[in-house]
C-alpha positions as CSV (number, residue, x, y, z in Angstrom):
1,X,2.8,8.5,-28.6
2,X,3.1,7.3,-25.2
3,X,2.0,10.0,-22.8
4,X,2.5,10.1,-19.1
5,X,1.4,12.2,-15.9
6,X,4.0,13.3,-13.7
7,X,1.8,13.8,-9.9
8,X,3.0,15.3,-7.5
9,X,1.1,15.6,-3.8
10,X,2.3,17.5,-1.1
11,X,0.5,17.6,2.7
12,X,-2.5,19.1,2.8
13,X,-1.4,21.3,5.9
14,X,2.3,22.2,4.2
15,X,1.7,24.9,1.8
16,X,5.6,25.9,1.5
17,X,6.2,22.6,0.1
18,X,3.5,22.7,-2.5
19,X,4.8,25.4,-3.5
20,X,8.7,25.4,-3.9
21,X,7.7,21.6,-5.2
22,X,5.3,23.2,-8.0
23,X,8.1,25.7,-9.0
24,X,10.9,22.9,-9.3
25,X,8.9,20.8,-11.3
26,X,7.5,23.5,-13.8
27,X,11.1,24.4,-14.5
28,X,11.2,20.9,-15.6
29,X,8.2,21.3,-17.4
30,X,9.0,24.5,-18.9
31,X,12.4,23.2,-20.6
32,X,10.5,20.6,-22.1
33,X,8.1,23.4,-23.0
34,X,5.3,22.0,-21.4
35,X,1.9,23.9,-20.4
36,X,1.6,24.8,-17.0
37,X,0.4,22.0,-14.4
38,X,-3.1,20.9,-13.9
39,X,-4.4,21.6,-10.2
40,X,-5.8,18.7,-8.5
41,X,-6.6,19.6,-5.5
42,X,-5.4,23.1,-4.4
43,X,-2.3,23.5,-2.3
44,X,-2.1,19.5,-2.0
45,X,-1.8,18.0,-5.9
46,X,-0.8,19.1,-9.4
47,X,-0.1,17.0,-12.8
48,X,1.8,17.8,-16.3
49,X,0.9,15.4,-19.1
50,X,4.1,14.4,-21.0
51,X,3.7,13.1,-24.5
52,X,6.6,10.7,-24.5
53,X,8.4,9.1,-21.8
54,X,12.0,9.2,-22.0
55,X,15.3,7.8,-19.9
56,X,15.8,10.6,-18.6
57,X,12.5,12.7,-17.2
58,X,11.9,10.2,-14.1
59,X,15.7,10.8,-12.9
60,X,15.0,15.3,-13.8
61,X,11.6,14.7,-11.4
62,X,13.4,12.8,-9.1
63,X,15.9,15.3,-8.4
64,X,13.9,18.2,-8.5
65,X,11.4,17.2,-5.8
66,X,13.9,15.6,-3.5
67,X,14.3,18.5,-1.0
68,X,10.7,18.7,-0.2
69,X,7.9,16.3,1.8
70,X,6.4,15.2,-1.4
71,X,5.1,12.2,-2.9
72,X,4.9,12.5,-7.0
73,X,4.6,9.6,-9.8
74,X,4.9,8.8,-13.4
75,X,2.3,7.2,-14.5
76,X,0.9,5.9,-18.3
77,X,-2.1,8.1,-18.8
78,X,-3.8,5.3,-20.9
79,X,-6.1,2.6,-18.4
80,X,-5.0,5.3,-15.6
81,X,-7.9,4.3,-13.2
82,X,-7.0,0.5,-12.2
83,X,-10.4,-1.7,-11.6
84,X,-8.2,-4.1,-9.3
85,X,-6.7,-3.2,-6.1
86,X,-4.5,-5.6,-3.8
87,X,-3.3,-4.1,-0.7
88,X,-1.1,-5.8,2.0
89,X,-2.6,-5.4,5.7
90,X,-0.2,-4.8,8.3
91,X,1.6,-1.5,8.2
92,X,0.2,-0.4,4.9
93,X,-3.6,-0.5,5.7
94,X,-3.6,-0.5,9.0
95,X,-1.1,1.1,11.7
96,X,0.7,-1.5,13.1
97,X,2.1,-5.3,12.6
98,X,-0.6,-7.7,13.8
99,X,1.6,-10.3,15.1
100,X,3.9,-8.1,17.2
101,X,1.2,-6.4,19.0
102,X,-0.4,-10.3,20.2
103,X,2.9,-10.7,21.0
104,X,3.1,-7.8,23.6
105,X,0.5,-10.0,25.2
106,X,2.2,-12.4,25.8
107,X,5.4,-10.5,27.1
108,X,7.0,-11.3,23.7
109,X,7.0,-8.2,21.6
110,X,10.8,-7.1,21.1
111,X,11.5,-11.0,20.2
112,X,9.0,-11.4,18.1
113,X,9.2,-8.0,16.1
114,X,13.2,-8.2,15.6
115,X,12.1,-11.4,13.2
116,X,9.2,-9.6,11.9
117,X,11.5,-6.5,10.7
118,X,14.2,-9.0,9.4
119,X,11.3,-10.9,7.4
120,X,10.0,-7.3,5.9
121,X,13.5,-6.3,4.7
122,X,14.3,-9.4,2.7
123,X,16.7,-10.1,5.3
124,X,14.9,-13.8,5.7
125,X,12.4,-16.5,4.0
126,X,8.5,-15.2,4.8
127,X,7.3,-18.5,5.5
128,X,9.4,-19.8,8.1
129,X,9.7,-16.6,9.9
130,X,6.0,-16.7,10.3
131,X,6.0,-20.0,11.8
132,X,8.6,-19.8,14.3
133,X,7.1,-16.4,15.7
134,X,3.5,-18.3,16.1
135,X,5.3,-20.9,17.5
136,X,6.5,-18.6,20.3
137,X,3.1,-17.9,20.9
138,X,1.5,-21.2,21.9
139,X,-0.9,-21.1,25.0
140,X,-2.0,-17.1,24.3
141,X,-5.5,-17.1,25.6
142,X,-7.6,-16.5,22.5
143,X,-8.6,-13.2,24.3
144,X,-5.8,-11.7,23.3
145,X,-6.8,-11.3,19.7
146,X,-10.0,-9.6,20.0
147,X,-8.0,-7.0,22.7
148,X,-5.4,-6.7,20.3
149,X,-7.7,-5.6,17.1
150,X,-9.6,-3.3,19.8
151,X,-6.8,-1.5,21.5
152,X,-3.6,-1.2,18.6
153,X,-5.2,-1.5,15.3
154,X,-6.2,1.2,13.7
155,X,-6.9,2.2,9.6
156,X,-4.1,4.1,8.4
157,X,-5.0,7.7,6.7
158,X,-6.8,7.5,3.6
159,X,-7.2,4.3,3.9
160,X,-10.7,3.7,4.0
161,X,-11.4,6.6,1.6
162,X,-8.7,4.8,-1.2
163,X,-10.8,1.3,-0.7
164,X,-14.2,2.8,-0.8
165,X,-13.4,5.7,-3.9
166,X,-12.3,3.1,-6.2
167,X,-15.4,0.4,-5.1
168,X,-17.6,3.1,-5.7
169,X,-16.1,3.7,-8.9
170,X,-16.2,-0.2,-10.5
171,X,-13.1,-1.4,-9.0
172,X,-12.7,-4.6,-7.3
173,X,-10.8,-4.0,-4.0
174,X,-9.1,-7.4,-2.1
175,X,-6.8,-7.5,1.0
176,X,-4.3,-10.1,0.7
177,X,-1.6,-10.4,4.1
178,X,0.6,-12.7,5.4
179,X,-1.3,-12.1,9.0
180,X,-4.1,-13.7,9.7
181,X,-8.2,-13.9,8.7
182,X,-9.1,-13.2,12.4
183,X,-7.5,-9.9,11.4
184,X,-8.5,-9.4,8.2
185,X,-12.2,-10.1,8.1
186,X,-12.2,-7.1,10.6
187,X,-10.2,-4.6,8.6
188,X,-11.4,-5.6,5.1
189,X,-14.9,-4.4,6.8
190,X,-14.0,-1.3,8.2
191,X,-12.1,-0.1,5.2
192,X,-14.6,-1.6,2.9
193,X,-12.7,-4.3,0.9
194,X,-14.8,-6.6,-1.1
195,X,-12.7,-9.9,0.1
196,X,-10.0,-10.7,2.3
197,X,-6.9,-13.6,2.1
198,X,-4.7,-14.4,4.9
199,X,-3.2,-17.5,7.2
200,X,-5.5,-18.9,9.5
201,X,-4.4,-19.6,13.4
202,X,-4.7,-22.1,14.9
203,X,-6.9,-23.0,18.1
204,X,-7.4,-25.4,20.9
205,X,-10.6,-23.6,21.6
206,X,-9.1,-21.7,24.5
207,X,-5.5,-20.7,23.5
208,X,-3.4,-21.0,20.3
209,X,-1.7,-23.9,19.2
210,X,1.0,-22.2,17.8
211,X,0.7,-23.5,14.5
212,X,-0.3,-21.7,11.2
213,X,-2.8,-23.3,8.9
214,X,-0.2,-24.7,5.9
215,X,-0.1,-23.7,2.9
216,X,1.3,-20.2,4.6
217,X,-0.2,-17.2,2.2
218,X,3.1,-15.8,1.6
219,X,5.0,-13.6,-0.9
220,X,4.6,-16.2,-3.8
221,X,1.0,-16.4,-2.7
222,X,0.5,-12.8,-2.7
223,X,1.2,-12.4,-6.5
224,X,-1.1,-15.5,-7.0
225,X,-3.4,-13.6,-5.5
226,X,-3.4,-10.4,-8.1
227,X,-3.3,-13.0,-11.0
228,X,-6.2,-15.2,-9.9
229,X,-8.0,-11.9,-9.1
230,X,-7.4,-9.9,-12.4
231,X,-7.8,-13.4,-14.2
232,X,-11.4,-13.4,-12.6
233,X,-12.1,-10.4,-14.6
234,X,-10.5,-10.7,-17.6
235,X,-8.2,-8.1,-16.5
236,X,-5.0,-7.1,-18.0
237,X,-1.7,-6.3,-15.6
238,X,-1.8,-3.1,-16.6
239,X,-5.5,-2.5,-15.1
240,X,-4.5,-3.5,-11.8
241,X,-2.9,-1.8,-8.2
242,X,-1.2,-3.6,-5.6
243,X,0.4,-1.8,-3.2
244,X,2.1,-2.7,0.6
245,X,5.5,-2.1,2.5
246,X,7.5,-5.5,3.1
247,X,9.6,-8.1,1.2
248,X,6.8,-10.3,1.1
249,X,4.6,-7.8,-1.1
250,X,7.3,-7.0,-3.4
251,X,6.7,-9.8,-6.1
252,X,3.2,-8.4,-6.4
253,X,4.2,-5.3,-6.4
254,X,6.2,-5.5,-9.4
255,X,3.6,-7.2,-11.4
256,X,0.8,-4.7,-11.0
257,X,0.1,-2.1,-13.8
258,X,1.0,0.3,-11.1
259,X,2.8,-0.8,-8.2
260,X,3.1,1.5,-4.9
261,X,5.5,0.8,-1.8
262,X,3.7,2.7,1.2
263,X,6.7,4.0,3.4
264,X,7.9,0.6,2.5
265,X,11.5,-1.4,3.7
266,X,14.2,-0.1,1.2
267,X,13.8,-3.2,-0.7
268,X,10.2,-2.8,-2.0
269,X,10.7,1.4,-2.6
270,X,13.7,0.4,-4.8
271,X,12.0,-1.6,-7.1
272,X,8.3,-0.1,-6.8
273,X,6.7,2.2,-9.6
274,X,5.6,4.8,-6.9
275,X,6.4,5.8,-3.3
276,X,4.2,7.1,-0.6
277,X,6.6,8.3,1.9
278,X,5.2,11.7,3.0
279,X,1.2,11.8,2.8
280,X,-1.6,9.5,2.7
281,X,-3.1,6.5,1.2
282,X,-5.4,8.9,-0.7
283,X,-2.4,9.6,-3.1
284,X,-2.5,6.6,-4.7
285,X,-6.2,8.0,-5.8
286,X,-4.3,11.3,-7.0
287,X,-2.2,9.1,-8.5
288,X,-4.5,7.5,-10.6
289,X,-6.3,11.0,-11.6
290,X,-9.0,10.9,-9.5
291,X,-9.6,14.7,-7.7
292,X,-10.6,15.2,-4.2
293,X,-14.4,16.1,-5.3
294,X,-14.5,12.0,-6.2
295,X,-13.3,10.5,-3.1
296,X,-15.7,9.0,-0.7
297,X,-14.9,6.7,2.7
298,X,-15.4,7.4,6.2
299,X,-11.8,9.4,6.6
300,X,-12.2,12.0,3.1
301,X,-12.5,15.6,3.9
């Protein structure tokens, strides 16, 4: 036996969609002669538990739900809770794409975030692309990051509820980016990450060098991360959750027990073992099995 949950959450404010989503996906259900769904959270999130996985249930749920705003899963229902999460930073956790907004500082922001976007689609190498963007930015008073993290960056919904659920539950919960600690110490905090990896800028004392602290935290070094983390604990894959949006996450991604692209480049949403395309970060909690009356964080309700 190798059963699985098929999730499915809708918006909390779209009712319709909860409910012509419920009805396709029973009529899956009910030709596999399933018992109706469990309720997660009413008018947001329902489950079936199917005993065996086959080829073709994933392609049946697929179909059924694509006409509607949802977000839905297939998950093994054995080690369903993770006890390691990795999230990427920039456009996952928080709203925007560190980098591009110190750029607008500096009267650089289209420039910069046409490489950014071809870095995040695959389209070219991580590493380099981060270097000649910092390099663009040499001689930015050092101002302009603390005005940057206090005017454009903001937690993403359900973000802070995700990180702080599963650390209340046992879970060790990391941020790993390819942006940089100036960044990251900040939003690990808010969101209530227990530890934070990222590139370090560097500093003249007044403005920024335009260099990057080498070796450049990348895409290899994302997956490096989830190992040396779940390694840590004696933690197998399959008890971990990494989850971001770009190329660069994609390797880690694919290695986690359960892997989630967050309204992610084509790319990563290809190959990922979840999407989150139409709610919030607290789905990946659904996701898992947890119900609303376990969530905790600043942005639950």
């Amino acid at each position: 036996m190798n059963p699985h949950a098929l999730v499915f959450v809708a918006p909390a404010d779209d009712k319709p969609a909860y409910r012509e989503a419920l009805m396709m996906l029973g009529r899956v259900a009910l030709a596999r002669k399933l018992p109706p769904p469990a309720v997660l959270s009413g008018w947001e999130s329902a489950e079936w538990i199917y005993p065996e996985l086959d080829d073709d249930l994933r392609a049946e749920a697929a179909e059924a739900v694509a006409p509607f705003p949802v977000d839905w899963a297939l998950v093994p229902v054995q080690g369903r809770r993770k006890k390691l999460l990795v999230a990427d930073m920039d456009s996952t956790i928080i709203n925007v794409e560190c980098l591009d907004e110190l750029a607008d500082f500096a009267g650089l922001k289209p420039e910069i975030a046409a490489i950014t976007a071809r870095a995040m689609a695959g389209e070219l190498a991580f590493e380099p692309a981060l270097m000649e963007r910092v390099r663009k930015l040499k001689g930015l008073a050092l101002g302009a990051l603390q005005r940057t993290y206090d005017q454009r960056v903001r937690l993403n919904p359900g973000a802070a509820t995700l990180v702080r659920t599963m650390a209340a539950r046992g879970s060790r919960c990391v941020l790993v980016s390819g942006g940089f600690t100036f960044f990251t110490s900040r939003v690990a905090t808010a969101a209530g990450f227990h530890a934070h990896r990222a590139n370090l800028l560097l500093d003249d004392g007044a403005a920024l060098s335009g260099r990057v602290q080498e070796p450049i935290l990348g895409r290899a070094a994302k997956l490096e991360a989830l190992k040396e983390e779940a390694a840590s604990l004696n933690l197998l894959h399959t008890e971990t959750l990494a989850i971001g949006d770009g190329a660069n996450d994609l390797d880690m991604i694919k290695a986690a027990g359960l892997g989630i692209a967050y309204r992610a480049k084509p790319i990563v949403a290809a190959q990922a073992h979840a999407r989150i395309e139409h709610t919030s970060l607290e789905t990946a909690l659904f996701f898992q099995g947890y119900r609303r009356s376990e969530f905790a964080g600043a942005d639950a309700h």
